[in-house]
DRENTORKOL-3810 file (N, C-alpha, C; in nm, 4 decimals):
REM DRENTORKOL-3810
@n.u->-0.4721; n.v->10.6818; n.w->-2.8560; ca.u->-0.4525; ca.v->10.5423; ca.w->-2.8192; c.u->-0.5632; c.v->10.5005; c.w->-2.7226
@n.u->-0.6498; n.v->10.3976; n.w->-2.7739; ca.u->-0.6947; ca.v->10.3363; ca.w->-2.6506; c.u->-0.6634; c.v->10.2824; c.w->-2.5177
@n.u->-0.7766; n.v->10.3088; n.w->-2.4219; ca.u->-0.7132; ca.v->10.2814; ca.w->-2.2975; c.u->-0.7350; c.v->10.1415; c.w->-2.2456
@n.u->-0.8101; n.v->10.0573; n.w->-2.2813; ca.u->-0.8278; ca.v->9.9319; ca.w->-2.3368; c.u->-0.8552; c.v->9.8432; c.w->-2.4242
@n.u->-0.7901; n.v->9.7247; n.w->-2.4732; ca.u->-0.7909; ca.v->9.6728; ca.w->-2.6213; c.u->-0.8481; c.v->9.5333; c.w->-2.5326
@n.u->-0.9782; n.v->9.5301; n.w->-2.6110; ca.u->-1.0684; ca.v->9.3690; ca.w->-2.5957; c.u->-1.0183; c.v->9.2633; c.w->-2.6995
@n.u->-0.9903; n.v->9.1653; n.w->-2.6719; ca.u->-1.0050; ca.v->9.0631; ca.w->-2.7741; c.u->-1.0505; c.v->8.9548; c.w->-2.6958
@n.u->-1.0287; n.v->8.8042; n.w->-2.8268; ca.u->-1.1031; ca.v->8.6595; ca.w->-2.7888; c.u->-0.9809; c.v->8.5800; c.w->-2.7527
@n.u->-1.0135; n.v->8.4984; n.w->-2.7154; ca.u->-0.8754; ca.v->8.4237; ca.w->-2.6942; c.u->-0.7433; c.v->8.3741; c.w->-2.7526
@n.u->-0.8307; n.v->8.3824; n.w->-2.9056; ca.u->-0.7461; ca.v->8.4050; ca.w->-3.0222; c.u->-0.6011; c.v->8.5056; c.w->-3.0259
@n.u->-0.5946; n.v->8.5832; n.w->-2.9091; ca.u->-0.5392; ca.v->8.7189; ca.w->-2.9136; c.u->-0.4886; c.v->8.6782; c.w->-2.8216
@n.u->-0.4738; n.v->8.5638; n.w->-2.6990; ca.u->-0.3808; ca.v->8.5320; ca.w->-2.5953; c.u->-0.2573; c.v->8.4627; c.w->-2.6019
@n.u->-0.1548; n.v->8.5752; n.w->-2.6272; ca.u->0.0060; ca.v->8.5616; ca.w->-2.6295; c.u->0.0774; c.v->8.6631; c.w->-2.5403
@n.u->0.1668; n.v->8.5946; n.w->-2.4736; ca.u->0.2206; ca.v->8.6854; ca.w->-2.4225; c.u->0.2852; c.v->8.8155; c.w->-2.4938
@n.u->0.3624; n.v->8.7443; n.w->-2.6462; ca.u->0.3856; ca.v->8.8857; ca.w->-2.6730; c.u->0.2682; c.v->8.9502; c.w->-2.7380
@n.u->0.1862; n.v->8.9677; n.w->-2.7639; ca.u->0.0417; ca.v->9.0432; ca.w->-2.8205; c.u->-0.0006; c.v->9.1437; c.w->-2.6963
@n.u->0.0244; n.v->9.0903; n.w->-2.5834; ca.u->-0.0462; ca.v->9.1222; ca.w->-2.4264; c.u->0.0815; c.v->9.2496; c.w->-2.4228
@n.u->0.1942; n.v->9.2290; n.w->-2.4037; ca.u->0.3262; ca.v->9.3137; ca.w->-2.3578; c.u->0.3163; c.v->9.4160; c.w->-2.4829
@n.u->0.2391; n.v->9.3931; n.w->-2.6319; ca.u->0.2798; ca.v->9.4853; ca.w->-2.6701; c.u->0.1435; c.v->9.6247; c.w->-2.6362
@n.u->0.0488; n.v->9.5651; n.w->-2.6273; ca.u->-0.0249; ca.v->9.6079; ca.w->-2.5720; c.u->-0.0249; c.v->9.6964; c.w->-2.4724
@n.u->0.0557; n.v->9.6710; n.w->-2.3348; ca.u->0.0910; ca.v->9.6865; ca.w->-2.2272; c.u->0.1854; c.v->9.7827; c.w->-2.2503
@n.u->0.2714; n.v->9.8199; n.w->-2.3421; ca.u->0.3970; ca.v->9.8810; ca.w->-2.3939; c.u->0.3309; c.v->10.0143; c.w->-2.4508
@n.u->0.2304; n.v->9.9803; n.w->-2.5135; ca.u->0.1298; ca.v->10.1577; ca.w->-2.5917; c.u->0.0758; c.v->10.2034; c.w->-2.4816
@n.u->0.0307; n.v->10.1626; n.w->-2.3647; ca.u->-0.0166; ca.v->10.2568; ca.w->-2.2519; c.u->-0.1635; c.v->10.1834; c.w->-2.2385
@n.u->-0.1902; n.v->10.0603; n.w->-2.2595; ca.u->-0.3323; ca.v->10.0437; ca.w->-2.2727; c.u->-0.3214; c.v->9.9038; c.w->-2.2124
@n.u->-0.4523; n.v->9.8657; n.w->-2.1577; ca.u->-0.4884; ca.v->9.7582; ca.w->-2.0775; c.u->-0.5320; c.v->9.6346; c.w->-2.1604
@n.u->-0.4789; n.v->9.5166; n.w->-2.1306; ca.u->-0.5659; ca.v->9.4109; ca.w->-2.2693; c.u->-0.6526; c.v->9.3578; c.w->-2.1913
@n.u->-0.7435; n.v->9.3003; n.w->-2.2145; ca.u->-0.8661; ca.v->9.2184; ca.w->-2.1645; c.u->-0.9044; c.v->9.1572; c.w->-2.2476
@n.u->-0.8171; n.v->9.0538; n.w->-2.2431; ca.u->-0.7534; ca.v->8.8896; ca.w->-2.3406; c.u->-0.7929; c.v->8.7742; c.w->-2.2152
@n.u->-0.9457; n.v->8.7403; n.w->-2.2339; ca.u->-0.9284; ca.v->8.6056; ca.w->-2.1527; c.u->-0.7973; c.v->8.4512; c.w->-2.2106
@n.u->-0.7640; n.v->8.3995; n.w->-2.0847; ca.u->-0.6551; ca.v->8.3308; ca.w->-2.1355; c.u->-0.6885; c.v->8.1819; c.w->-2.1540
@n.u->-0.6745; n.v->8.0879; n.w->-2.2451; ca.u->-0.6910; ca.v->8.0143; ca.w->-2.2846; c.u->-0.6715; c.v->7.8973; c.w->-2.1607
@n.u->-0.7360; n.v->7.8188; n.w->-2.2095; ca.u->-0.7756; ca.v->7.7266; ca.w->-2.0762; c.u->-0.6659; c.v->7.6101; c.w->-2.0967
@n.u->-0.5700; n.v->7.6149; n.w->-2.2012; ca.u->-0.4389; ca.v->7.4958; ca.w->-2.1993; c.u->-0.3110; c.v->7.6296; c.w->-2.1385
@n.u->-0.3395; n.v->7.7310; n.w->-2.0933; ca.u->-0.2130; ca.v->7.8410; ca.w->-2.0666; c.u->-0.2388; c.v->7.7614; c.w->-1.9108
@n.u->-0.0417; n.v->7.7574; n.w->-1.9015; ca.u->-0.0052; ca.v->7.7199; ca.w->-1.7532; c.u->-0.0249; c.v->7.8111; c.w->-1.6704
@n.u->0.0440; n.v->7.9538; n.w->-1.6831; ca.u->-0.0280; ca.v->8.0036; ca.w->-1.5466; c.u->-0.1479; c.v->8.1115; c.w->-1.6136
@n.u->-0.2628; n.v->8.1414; n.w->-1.5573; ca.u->-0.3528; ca.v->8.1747; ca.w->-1.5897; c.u->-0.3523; c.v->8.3481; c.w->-1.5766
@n.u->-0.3826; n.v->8.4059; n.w->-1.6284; ca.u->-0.3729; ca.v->8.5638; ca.w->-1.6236; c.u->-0.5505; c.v->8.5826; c.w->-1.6195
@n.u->-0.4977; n.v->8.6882; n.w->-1.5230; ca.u->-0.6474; ca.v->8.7692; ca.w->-1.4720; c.u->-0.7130; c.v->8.9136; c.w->-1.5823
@n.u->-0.8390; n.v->8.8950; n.w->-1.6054; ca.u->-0.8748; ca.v->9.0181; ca.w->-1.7136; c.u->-1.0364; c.v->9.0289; c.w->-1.6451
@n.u->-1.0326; n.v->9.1720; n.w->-1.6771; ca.u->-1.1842; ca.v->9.2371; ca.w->-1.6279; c.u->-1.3093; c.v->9.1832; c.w->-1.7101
@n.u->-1.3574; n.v->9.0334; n.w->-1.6339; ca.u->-1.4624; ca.v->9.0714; ca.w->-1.7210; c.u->-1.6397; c.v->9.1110; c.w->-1.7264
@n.u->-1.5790; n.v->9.2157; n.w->-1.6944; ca.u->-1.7266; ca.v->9.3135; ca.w->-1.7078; c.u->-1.6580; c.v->9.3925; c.w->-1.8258
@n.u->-1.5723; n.v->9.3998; n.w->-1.8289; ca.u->-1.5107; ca.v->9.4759; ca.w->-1.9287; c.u->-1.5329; c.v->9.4073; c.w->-2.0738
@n.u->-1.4991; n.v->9.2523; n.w->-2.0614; ca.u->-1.4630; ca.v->9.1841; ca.w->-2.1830; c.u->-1.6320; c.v->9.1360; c.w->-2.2129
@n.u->-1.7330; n.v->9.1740; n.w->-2.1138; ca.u->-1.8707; ca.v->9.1620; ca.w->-2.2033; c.u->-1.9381; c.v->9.2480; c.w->-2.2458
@n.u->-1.8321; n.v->9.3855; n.w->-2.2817; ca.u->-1.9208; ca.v->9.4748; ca.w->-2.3481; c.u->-1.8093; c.v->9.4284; c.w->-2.5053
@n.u->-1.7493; n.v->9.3645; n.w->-2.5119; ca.u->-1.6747; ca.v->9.3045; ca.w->-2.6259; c.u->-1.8478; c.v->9.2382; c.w->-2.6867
@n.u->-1.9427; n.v->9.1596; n.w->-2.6648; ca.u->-2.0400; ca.v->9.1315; ca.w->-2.7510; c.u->-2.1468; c.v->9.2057; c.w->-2.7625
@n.u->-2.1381; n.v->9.3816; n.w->-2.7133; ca.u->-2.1831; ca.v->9.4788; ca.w->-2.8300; c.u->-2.1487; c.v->9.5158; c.w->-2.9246
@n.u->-1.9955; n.v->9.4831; n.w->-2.9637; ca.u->-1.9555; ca.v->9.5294; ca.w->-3.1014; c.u->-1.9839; c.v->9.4467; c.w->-3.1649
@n.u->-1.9834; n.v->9.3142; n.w->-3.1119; ca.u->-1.9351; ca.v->9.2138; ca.w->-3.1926; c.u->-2.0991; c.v->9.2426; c.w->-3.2746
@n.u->-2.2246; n.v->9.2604; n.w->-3.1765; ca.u->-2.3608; ca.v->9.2415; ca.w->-3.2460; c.u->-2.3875; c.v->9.3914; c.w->-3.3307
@n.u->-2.3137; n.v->9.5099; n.w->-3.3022; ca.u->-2.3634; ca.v->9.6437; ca.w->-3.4070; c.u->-2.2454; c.v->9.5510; c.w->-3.5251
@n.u->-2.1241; n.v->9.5216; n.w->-3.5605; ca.u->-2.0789; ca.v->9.5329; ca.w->-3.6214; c.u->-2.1535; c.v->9.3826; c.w->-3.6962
@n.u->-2.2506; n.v->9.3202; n.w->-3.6584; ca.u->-2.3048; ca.v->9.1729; ca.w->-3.7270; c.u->-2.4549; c.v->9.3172; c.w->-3.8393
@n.u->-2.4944; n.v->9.3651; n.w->-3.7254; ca.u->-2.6334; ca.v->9.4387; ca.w->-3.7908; c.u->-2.5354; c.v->9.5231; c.w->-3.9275
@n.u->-2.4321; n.v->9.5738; n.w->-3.8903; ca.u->-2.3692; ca.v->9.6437; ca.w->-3.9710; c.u->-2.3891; c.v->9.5787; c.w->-4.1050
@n.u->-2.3323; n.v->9.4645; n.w->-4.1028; ca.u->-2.2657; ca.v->9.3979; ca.w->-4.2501; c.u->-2.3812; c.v->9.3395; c.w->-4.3202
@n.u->-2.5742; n.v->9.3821; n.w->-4.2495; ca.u->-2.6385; ca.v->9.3218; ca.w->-4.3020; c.u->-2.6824; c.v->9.4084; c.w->-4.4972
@n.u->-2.5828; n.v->9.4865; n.w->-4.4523; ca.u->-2.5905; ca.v->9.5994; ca.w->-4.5700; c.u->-2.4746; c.v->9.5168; c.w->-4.6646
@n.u->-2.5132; n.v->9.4786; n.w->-4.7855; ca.u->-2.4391; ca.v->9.4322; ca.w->-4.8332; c.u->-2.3169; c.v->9.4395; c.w->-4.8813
@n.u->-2.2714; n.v->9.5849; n.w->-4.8946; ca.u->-2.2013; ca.v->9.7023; ca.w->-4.9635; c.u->-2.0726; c.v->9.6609; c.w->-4.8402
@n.u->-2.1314; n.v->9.7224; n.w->-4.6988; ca.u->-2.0295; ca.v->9.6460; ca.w->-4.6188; c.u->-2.0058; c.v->9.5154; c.w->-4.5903
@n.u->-2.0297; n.v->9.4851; n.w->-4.6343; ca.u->-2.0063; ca.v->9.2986; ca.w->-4.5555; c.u->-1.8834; c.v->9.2358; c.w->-4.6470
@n.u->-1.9442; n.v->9.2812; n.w->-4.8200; ca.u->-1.8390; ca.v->9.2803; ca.w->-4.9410; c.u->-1.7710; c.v->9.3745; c.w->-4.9990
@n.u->-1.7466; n.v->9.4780; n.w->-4.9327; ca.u->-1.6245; ca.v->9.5733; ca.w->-4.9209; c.u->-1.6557; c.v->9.5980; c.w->-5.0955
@n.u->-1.7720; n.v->9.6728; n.w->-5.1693; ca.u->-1.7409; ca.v->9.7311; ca.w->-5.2792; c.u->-1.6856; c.v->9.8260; c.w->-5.2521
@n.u->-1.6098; n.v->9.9377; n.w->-5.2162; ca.u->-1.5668; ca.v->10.0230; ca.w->-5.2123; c.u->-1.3840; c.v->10.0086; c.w->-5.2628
@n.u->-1.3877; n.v->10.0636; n.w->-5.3304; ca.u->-1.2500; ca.v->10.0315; ca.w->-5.3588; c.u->-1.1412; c.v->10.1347; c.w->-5.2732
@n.u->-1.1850; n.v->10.2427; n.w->-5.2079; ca.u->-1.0732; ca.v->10.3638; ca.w->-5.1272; c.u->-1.1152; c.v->10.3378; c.w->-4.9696
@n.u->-1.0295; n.v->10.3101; n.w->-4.9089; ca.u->-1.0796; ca.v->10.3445; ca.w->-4.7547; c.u->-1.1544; c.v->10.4596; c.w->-4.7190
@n.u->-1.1219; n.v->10.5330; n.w->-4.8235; ca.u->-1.2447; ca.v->10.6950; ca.w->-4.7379; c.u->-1.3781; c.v->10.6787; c.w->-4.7964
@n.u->-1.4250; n.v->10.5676; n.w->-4.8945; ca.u->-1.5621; ca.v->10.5579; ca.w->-4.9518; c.u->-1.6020; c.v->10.4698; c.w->-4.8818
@n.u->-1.5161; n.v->10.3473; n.w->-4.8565; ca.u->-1.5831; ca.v->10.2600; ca.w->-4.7597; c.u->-1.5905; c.v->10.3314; c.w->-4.5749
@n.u->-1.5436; n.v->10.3780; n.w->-4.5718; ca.u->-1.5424; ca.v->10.4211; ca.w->-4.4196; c.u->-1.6769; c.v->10.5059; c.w->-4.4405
@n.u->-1.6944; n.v->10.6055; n.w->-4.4983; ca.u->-1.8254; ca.v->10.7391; ca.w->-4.5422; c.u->-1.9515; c.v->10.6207; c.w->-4.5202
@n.u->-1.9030; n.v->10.4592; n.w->-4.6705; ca.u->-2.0744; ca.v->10.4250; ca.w->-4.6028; c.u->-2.0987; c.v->10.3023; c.w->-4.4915
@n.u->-2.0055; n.v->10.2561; n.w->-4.3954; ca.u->-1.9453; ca.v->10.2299; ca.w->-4.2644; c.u->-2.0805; c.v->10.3769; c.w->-4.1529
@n.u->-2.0368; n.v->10.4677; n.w->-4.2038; ca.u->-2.0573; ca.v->10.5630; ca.w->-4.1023; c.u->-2.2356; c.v->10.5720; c.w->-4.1688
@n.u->-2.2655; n.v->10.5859; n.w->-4.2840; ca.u->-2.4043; ca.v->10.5570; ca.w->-4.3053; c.u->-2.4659; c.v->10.4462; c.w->-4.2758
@n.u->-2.4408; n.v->10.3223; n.w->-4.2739; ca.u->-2.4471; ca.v->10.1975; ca.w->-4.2241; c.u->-2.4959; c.v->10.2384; c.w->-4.0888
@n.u->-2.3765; n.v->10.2510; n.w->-4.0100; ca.u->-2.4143; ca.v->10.2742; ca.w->-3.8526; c.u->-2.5436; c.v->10.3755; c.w->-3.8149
@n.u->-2.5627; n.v->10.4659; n.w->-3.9028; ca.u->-2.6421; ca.v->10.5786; ca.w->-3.8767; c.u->-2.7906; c.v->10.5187; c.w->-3.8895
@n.u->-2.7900; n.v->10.4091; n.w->-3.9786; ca.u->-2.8683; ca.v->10.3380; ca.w->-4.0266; c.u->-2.9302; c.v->10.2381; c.w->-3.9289
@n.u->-2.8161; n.v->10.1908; n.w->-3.8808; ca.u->-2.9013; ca.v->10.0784; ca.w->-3.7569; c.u->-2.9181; c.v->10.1552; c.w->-3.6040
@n.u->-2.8574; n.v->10.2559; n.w->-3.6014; ca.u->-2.9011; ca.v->10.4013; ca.w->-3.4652; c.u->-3.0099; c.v->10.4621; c.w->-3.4908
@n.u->-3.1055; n.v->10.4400; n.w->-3.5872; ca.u->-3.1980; ca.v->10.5151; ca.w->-3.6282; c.u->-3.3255; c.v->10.4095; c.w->-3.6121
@n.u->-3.2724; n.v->10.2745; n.w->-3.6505; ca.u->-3.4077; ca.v->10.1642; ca.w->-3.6735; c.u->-3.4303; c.v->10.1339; c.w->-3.5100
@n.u->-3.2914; n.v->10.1106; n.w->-3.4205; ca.u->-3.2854; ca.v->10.0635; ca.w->-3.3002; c.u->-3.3633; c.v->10.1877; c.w->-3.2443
END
């Protein structure tokens, strides 16, 4: 289990947050700017949320991932993991 779960604001509910909170893990859910009382989240934490967001953009420039030919989760995950190996190698 992770020890913290990042999301966008999209992801700010209280129950999403409690269930979160309930697996043993921290959310770092900035809270939407119409929420009455405002909840506090780390964010130094929530800006390493736009390194995934940019390996997983380089990721999908592979076409294979972006349009999910793979028909089994273990073929698509295998070229997921070549993908990545792929942009750790150019970077």
């Amino acid at each position: 289990m992770p020890a913290v779960v990042i999301g966008d604001k999209g992801y700010d509910s209280d129950e999403f947050v409690k269930t979160i909170e309930a697996r043993g893990a921290k959310a770092v859910i900035p809270p939407r700017k119409n929420r009455m009382e405002q909840r506090d989240y780390d964010k130094t934490a929530y800006k390493d949320r736009n390194l995934v967001e940019r390996f997983w953009n380089r990721i999908k420039h592979n076409r294979r991932v972006a349009t999910r030919y793979e028909k089994t989760a273990r073929n698509f995950l295998g070229f997921v993991q070549v993908a990545a190996i792929m942009v750790l190698l150019v970077t």
